[in-house]
Every structure is written in C-alpha cells, then in structure tokens.
C-alpha positions, -999 to +999 in steps of 0.1 A: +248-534+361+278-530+336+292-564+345+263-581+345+253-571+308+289-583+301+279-617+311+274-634+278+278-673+291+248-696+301+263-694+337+268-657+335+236-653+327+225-676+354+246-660+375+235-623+371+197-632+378+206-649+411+227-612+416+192-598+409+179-620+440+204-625+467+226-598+460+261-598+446+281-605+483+263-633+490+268-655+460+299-639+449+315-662+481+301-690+461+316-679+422+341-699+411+356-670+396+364-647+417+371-621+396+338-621+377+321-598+393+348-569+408+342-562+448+323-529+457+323-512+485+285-524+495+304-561+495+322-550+530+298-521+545+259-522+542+239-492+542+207-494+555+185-466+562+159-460+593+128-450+586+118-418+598+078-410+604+061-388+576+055-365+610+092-360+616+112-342+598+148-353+606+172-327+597+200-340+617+220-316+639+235-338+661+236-370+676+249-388+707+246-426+718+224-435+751+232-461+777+205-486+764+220-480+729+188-456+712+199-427+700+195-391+708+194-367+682+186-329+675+178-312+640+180-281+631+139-269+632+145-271+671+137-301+685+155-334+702+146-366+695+155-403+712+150-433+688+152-466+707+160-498+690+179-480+661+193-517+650+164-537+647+158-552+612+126-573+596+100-552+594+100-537+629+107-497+631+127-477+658+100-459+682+106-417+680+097-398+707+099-357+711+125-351+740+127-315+736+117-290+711+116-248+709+152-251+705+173-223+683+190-244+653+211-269+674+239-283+652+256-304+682+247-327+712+266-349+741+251-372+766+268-373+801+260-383+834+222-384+825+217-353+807+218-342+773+235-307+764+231-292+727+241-260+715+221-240+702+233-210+682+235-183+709+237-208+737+250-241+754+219-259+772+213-289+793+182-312+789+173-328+819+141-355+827+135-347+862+100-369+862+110-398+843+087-399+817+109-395+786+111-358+779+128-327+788+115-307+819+143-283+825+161-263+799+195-252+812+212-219+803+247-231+812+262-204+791+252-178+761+274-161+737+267-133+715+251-131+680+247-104+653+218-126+637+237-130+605+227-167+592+262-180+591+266-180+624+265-217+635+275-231+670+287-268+671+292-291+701+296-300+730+327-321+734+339-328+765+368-329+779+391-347+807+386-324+828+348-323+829+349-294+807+331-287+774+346-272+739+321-255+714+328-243+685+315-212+667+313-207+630+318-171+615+290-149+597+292-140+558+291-111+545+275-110+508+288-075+500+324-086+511+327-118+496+338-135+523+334-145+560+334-118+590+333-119+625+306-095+639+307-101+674+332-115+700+344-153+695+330-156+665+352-184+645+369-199+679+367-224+701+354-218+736+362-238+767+328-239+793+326-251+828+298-270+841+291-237+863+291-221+825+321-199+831+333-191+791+371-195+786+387-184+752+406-215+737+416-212+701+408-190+670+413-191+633+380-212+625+359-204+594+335-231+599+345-255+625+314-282+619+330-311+627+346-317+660+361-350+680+387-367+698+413-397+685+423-425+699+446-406+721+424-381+734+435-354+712+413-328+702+406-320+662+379-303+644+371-301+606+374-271+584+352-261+552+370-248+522+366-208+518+383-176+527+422-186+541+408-223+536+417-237+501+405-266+510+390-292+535+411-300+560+411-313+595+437-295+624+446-305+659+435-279+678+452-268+716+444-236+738+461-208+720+463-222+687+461-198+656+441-221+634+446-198+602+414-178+597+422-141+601+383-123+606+385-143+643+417-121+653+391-093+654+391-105+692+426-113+700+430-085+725+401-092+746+404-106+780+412-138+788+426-145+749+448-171+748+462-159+713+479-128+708+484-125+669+460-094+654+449-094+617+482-076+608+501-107+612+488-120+591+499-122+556+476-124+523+502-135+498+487-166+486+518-185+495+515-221+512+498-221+545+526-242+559+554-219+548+536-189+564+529-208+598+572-215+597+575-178+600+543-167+621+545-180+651+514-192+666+497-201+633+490-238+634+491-260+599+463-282+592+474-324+605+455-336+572+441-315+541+411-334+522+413-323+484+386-299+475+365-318+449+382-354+452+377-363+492+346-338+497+334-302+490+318-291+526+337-315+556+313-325+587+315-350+612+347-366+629+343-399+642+374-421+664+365-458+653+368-471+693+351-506+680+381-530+692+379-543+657+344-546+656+338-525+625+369-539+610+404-534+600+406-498+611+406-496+647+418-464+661+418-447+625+391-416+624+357-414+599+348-376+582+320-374+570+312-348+540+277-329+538+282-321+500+292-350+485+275-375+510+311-395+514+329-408+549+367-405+544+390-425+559+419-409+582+452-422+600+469-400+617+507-398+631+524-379+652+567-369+646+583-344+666+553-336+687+527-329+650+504-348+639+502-354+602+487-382+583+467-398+552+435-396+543+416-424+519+379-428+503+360-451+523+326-452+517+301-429+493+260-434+483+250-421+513+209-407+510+217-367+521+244-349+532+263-361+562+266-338+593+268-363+623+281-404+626+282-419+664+286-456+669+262-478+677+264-505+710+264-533+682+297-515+667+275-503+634+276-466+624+246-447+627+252-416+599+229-383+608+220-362+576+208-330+562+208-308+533+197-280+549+191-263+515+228-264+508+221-295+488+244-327+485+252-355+464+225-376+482+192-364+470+174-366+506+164-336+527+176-355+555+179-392+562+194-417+591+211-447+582+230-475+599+261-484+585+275-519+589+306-544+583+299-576+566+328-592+582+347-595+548+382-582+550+385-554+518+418-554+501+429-516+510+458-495+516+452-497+558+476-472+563+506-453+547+536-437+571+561-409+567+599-424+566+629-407+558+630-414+523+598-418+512+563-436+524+556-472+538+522-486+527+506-507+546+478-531+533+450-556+547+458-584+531+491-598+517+502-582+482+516-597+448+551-592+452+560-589+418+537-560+412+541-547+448+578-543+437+578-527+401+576-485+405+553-482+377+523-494+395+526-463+420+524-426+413+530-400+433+522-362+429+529-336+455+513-304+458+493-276+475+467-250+483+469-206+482+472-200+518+444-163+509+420-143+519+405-151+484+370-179+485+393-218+484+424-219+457+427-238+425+458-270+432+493-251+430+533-265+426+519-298+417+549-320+402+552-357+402+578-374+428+598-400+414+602-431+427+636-447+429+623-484+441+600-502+460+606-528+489+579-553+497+582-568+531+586-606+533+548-613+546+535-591+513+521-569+538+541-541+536+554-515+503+584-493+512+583-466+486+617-445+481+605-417+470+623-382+454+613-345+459+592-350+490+581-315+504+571-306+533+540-289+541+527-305+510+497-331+504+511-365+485+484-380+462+500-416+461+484-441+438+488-478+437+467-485+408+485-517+397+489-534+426+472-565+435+466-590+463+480-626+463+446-638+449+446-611+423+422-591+436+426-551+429+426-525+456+391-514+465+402-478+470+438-473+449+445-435+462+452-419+495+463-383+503+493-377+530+499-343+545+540-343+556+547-319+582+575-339+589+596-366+578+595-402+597+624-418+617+645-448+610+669-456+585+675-450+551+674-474+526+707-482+501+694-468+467+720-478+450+712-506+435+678-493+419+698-460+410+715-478+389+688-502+377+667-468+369+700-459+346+697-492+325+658-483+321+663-447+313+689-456+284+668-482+265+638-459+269+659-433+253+665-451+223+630-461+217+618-428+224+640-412+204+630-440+169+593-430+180+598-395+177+614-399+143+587-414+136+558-393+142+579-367+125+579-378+092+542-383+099+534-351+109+551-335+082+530-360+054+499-349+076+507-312+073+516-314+036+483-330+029+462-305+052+478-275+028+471-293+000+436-295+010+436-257+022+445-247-007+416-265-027+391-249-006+374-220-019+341-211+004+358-191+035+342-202+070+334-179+095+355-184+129+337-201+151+334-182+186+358-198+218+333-219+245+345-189+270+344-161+243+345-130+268+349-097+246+323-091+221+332-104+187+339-076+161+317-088+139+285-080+155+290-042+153+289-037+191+256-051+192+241-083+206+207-099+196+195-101+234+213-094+268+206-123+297+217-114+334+220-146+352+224-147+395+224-174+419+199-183+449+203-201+480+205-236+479+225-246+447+203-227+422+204-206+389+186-170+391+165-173+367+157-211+364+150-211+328+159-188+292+148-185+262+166-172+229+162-175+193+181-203+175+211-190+161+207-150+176+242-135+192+241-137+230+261-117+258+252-132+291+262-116+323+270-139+353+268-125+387+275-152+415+261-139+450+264-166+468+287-178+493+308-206+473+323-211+441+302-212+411+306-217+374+274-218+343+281-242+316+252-250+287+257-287+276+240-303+252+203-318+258+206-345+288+244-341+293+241-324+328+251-351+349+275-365+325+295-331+319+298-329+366+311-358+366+335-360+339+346-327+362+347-345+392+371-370+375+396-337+365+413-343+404+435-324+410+434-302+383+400-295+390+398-261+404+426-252+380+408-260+348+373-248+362+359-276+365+352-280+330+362-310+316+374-310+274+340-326+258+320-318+228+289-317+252+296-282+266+291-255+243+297-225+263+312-216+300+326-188+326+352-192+344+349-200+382+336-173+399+344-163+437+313-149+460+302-120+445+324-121+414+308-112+379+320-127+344+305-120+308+307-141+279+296-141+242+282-167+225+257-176+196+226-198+201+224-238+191+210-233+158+192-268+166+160-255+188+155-275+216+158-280+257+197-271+265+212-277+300+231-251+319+249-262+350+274-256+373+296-278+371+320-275+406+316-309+424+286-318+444+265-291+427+261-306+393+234-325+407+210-299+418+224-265+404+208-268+369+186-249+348+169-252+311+183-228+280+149-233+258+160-226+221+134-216+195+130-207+161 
C-alpha cells in the first residue's frame, strides 16, 4: 500500500486502482515500468486458504496425501479427518468427513499400503476401513511406549523407512521447577525404530523436541529441533541409528537394552562452548547439518518437507521446505554433503501464513497444502488453526537458488542471470560468521560473531554464478551472507537478499589466484586511508567547538535536574529512602500471556516491579508508549543477529522501561517511576513471534 500512495502520476494513479482490482501480478506483466511496483513474494506463490466447517475445529497434527489426491489429516482434539477435492477453486468447498476420532493428541500421520498410522502420545496406531464406507473400523495398537503424563511429552510420526520400517519421534517433558526439559521415562527425547509386527528398536537420542521429521531427496533421514535447553537455536540434524543428537536429559537411558548409544550425562560437557567444537572431542555427538537463527528464520521449527515436484513448484527441485509454528514462515533449505556430512544454507521463502505451521505435504497438482495450529502457544498468524494451499504462479523469482562451500569461500548461485558489474564489486555482499552456547542453559544470545572479509568476487560468464573469496571462514559456524546490492540483468533486486550457511566442512576444487584483488584491495585501503584520516580531522575540530559550547551552556544553567532513572534501573534508587510508592509482581501464563493482564499505578508514583517468568521459553516485559506494541516487536525482530544479545529491545524512545531476558523460571526486578502523562500504556514482551499476542495494559491515573 506504500507504493501505491507513492504514485503521484495520472497513470500511477490509474494504475494503483486497477492493483486494487486485478491484483498487483497480473497487471504488473503488463507495466511498462517494471520497476514501479517492487515484486513480493505473493507475485510467485499464492496462498489460498480452505475453508474449514464452523463444526470442525482443525488443529492440525498431521497430514498425509491419499491416492485420489484428498487429504488426510489428524488434530490434536483426537480425531482424523479426510478432505477430498482440497484444490478445487470458485466457490465449491472440499467435503470433510470424520475418519477416526477418540484419539490421544496425535501430532503425526503416514498413509501406506491402504492404511493410515498416527501416533498418538503413548502409542503408534493403524487406521484401517475394513467395510468400505469411509471411516475407521479397527484401531491398531502396533506399539505403546511409556508416559509420565507430563504435558510436554509429544510423539511425532510415522516416517517410514526402506525397509518397511517406521521412525517416531518422542519429545521430552518440562519440568517448571527445573527450568528446563527432563526425561521421566525411558526414550523420552529419541527416536524409535518400530516394525510392522510393533517390535520397538532404540535409534538415536539427544532430541529436545523433535517436531519435524522427513527424508531428502536422497533418502536421508533429518528431523527439526526447537531452540531450548542444549539447543541455542533452531536447527535441523541428520539423524542415523546411534547418533548423539546433543540433548543430554535423553542419556538418562543410554544403558538400557538394546541402546544404540553409549555416552551417559557425564560426557557431556556444560561449558557453553560451540556445539561443534564439543562434538570434535565427544565422540558420538552429532552437529546440527543446518542451524536456523533464533528470531530471524523462526522461533519454534516444525515441518520438513523434500520438494519431489520435478519442477513443478518451481526452481527448487530437490531443496527441502521448514515450516515454523511461531512465526508462521516456510524456510528454504539446500543441503550438501563433503566428507560423508551434510551441511548447507538455509533462505526465507515464504511468510503471512494464517496460524502457526506444524505440517506441509504436497498436493497431486504439485501445490503445497500447509496444516496449522496454535495450540495456545500462539504464532505470528492470528488463527487457531487454518489449512491453506500454497501455489506457484509460474513466474521465475530472482533468488539466491543455492550457495556452496568451496575452499576459499562460497559460490552463489542464482535463478536468473545477474548484473555483472554489481555481481563483481565486494561491497554489495557481507558476510558475518558466528555462533550459538552449546548449554544446559534455555537457547543462547549470538556469540564470536565477526565480519569475514571478502577479497573478490568472480561472476561466471552466463551471470549465473558469484564466486565469493572469502577470509576467516570457521568451521562449525553459521555464515549470514548478504547480497543486498546485487541485481539481475533487468535490474530487478533479489526477492530474498540473505541466506544462512552452516560449514562443517570446506568444499573441493581449486583455489582461486587472489592476487590480483589482494593487491587491488591495497590500492582501495590506501585512498580510503587518506580520506578517513581528513574526516576524522574533521569531526575533531567539531567536536571540540560542540563540547566548548555544551560547557558554556552548563555553566549558565542554574536549576539542577534530577537524574533521570535508566529504562532497566534494577537497584532501588537512593533517593527514595528504601521505599517504593507500590510493589507489582508480574508472572506469566500459558499461551504467550502476562499474569496479571492489566496494572494500575498513580501517574508519576515510584514503582519496583518484580518479574517472575514461569514459563517454558524466554520472556522479557517492556512498557512502550500508547499503541507502540507492535511497532517496538518488530523493530526487535529487525535487531538479527544481535537480537538475543541486546534482549530484544530495540534503542527507541517508545520503550520506557524493560527487564532483561529471562530464562524459565528466572526472576528480575526493576525500578521505575510512572508516565506522569495518565493514560493506557503497553507492556510487551518483546522476543520475536510473541509481541503479537504477549501484551498487557499499564493504566496510569492521577
């Protein structure tokens, strides 16, 4: 809508009313400037959302394609639905019909040979319709597991495997006196190997919550971590029988029989050093093959999805689709694999979504049908749960389709040809390398971020290709690598300028000469010098004027001002005698909310406010001014990568007064005196995804 009020010209005008009607795709093909109106991401892939019966209520567990293309799906109240004709369009609807229901909080399904299996959270079951007349008539016990009936205990899958096999996951509990995650009874946070006759085989540990699960395109089998105790943030890991997949609460079970792992809690180090340097010196402990960054790519990862469309949903064939429930994104993913581990990049693909993803399958048209829930976690989509179909226009985006490992640095390549010229110069890249607190601690703020430079850039001669050479590479680490000033041949701009690339190993092939931008670099560096050094002169001799006139001005003052307390003031100032006007205590509920919802306090009276966060994710409260909310999260959001360092509160004017982030069941006080403007204040939390929802009202009076 920004562009369009920009549109000052008769055909502007004209032009942004026909946007109004036919929408910005279709006429934008027939623009005579391109440029006028800058692609979006609903230019390539349409969202467009099922509707669900008022009698259903869809809170998507899990979802599997049918033969005839409808689509099965079970939500978490129990029940198993099939919706035929999914991709119809017009004003025709998809038919629901109750398969099964009675069902124990199912968070994953998989069709095969005729039957549907779901696991439920204490057991994997087969549906079968013996009769024929559309609805389950035998429930199956293939096999059960234990529980402890602590609420975190989720079970995902099936997937199955080559050999007729099934994996299921198992998340582990929480405990809220702890702080973090526990495993209470056996296999609790690993994956579990199940034959059709239901015999249980132990097949990895390490999982905190293992909601997302798949294969790629070369039958490998990953799964998707949340961020949380010993995960600082999302990440996705391939996963083989054995594997150690880093959380330590699942070694509780290492010395049963028939485990394939044989590390114990012991071995495992809480230093808050890198996960990857540990796993060099643990043997057995498996580094993620892709970290998403916590706040940027996602806040809570979900499905995994192998794009097996032959091209049919566009220029990413082979490449994988996460889903996040938080933040209602799909990421992009390419993975590769050197020396026999996989490592990769992962890009932003597509966000707007109406709740928060849990589950994507492809459709037999090659569309993307996207399950979703928040499940009282909340999420960036404001739905309790919602289905929509994903689809490709057939335009081509200008992206970054991949980016590989080499020797010396990274090879981007792109979907459509590039402007050499800018492809070539090394100021329209960045890239930053860095890392997470490999802890026992709830997630970890960014750590030993430091820019890599780079020494040149070769552009292929189709334009297709960008060969970065690239200094202080590390391995282990996660590469943010921006192309913000690149451009195709038509001058288009990237749709998506950033992708993140976990190196567990450097790429083969050959080096390239550098000498000849070494010494080009030289040149640079020298005349920068010079100017630098007549600008710093410069703003010397201003300063010093500046200061000069500042004591002058001191000086003439003669009505002392009382300091003004800090936004995160947390000692009581001495001024108020060891005494504050009124004492707030402030907790948390489930579902992203404040404990109590709203305060009241006298305009101008000295407050001490005592957070307590008992939930089981970061938290921070922040009062903004009036109607800021929304604005203050997402000026957070855009912090990146220093996020989670910064506590996710952004330097604005709006917010008056913050904690720091707190862990689970971490406690922070601060001091602070109220507006002296009465009036409806704001106080948030501000971590990304729960600005949204996690909000409450600071009512100032006189």
């Amino acid at each position: 809508m920004k562009n369009l009020m920009k549109l000052n010209t008769i055909k502007g005008f004209a032009l942004a009313l026909a946007c109004l009607f036919f929408g910005q795709a279709e006429l934008r093909a027939q623009a005579k400037e391109p440029n006028l109106l800058p692609d979006t991401e609903d230019d390539f892939y349409k969202l467009i959302s099922l509707p669900v019966p008022e009698d259903v209520i869809l809170e998507v567990g899990g979802m599997a394609t049918l033969p005839d293309g409808s689509l099965a799906i079970c939500t978490r109240r129990g029940e198993v639905w099939i919706v035929s004709s999914p991709n119809i369009s017009g004003n025709e609807k998809p038919v629901y019909k109750k398969f099964a229901s009675g069902l124990h909080e199912p968070l994953g399904l998989a069709y095969h040979d005729g039957d549907i299996y779901v696991t439920q959270r204490s057991e994997l079951t087969r549906l079968s319709d013996t009769d024929g007349d559309g609805r389950a008539d035998v429930y199956k016990k293939i096999v059960s597991w234990p529980l402890s009936g602590n609420y975190h205990e989720y079970s995902y899958g099936p997937t199955f495997l080559p050999n007729g096999n099934m994996l299921v996951t198992l998340n582990v509990g929480w405990s809220n006196s702890l702080g973090h995650g526990v495993s209470l009874v056996p296999w609790r946070g690993w994956a579990l190997e199940i034959t059709p006759e239901g015999e249980m085989i132990p097949f990895a540990a390490g999982m905190r919550s293992p909601a997302g699960y798949g294969m790629n395109a070369e039958g490998d089998f990953f799964y998707t971590e949340n961020q949380g105790d010993w995960v600082g943030s999302g990440r996705i890991s391939h996963v083989e029988k054995g594997d150690f997949l880093g959380n330590a609460e699942s070694l509780e079970w290492s010395d049963l029989p028939g485990s394939p792992v044989t590390l114990t809690t012991g071995d495992i180090p809480n230093t808050g050093e890198p996960m990857y340097d540990v796993a060099q010196r643990v043997p057995g402990l498996k580094a993620p093959a892709i970290w998403l960054p916590h706040g940027i790519l996602g806040i809570s990862t979900s499905g995994f999805l192998n794009d097996n469309t032959e091209g049919g949903f566009g220029p990413f064939a082979n490449q994988v689709f996460v889903g996040d429930q938080g933040q209602s994104i799909i990421s992009r993913v390419d993975f590769e694999k050197i020396d026999g581990v996989y490592q990769g990049v992962v890009f932003p693909f597509r966000e707007g979504f109406s709740s928060g993803i849990l589950r994507m399958v492809w459709g037999n048209d090659a569309s993307m049908f996207v399950g979703m829930t928040s499940r009282g976690w909340s999420s960036t989509g404001k739905e309790l749960f919602s289905l929509q179909r994903l689809v490709w226009t057939g335009r081509m985006p200008f992206e970054m389709k991949t980016i590989k490992s080499k020797p010396d640095g990274f090879e981007i390549e792109f979907t459509e040809p590039v402007n050499k010229e800018l492809a070539k110069d090394p100021a329209n890249y960045q890239v930053t390398g860095f890392t997470y607190k490999y802890q026992a601690q709830y997630g970890s703020p960014v750590i030993n971020n430091e820019n890599c430079d780079i020494i040149g850039v070769v552009v292929s001669e189709d334009g297709m290709k960008a060969r970065l050479l690239v200094e202080n590479l590390r391995l282990g680490y996660i590469h943010e690598i921006k192309a913000e000033g690149v451009k195709s041949t038509e001058g288009k701009p990237l749709l998506h300028n950033v992708g993140y690339y976990t190196l567990n190993n450097f790429g083969a092939g050959e080096k390239i000469d550098q000498t000849p931008f070494l010494t080009a670099r030289h040149e640079h560096e020298m005349m920068m010098k010079a100017a630098a050094d007549s600008a710093a002169k410069a703003q010397a001799d201003a300063e010093a004027k500046a200061k000069a006139a500042e004591a002058k001005k001191q000086a003439a003052a003669t009505k002392p001002v009382a300091p003004k307390l800090a936004k995160n003031t947390t000692t009581m100032p001495a001024a108020w005698d060891g005494k504050a006007d009124i004492t707030i205590n402030m907790g948390t509920k489930p579902g992203l909310k404040f404990d109590p919802a709203q305060l009241q306090v006298k305009a101008g009276s000295k407050v001490k406010l005592v957070f307590q966060n008992v939930d089981d994710m970061l938290h921070n409260f922040v009062i903004v001014m009036p109607g800021t909310a929304i604005e203050v999260g997402e000026a957070a959001m855009k912090l990146g990568l220093e996020g989670q360092q910064k506590d996710y509160i952004p330097n604005t004017s709006k917010v008056l007064f913050n904690t720091k982030l707190l862990q689970p069941s971490e406690s922070a006080t601060i001091y602070f005196i109220a507006p002296t403007e009465p009036g409806e204040y704001t106080y948030v939390c501000t971590v990304p995804g729960h600005f949204y929802t996690m909000q409450g009202i600071l009512k100032v009076v006189k």
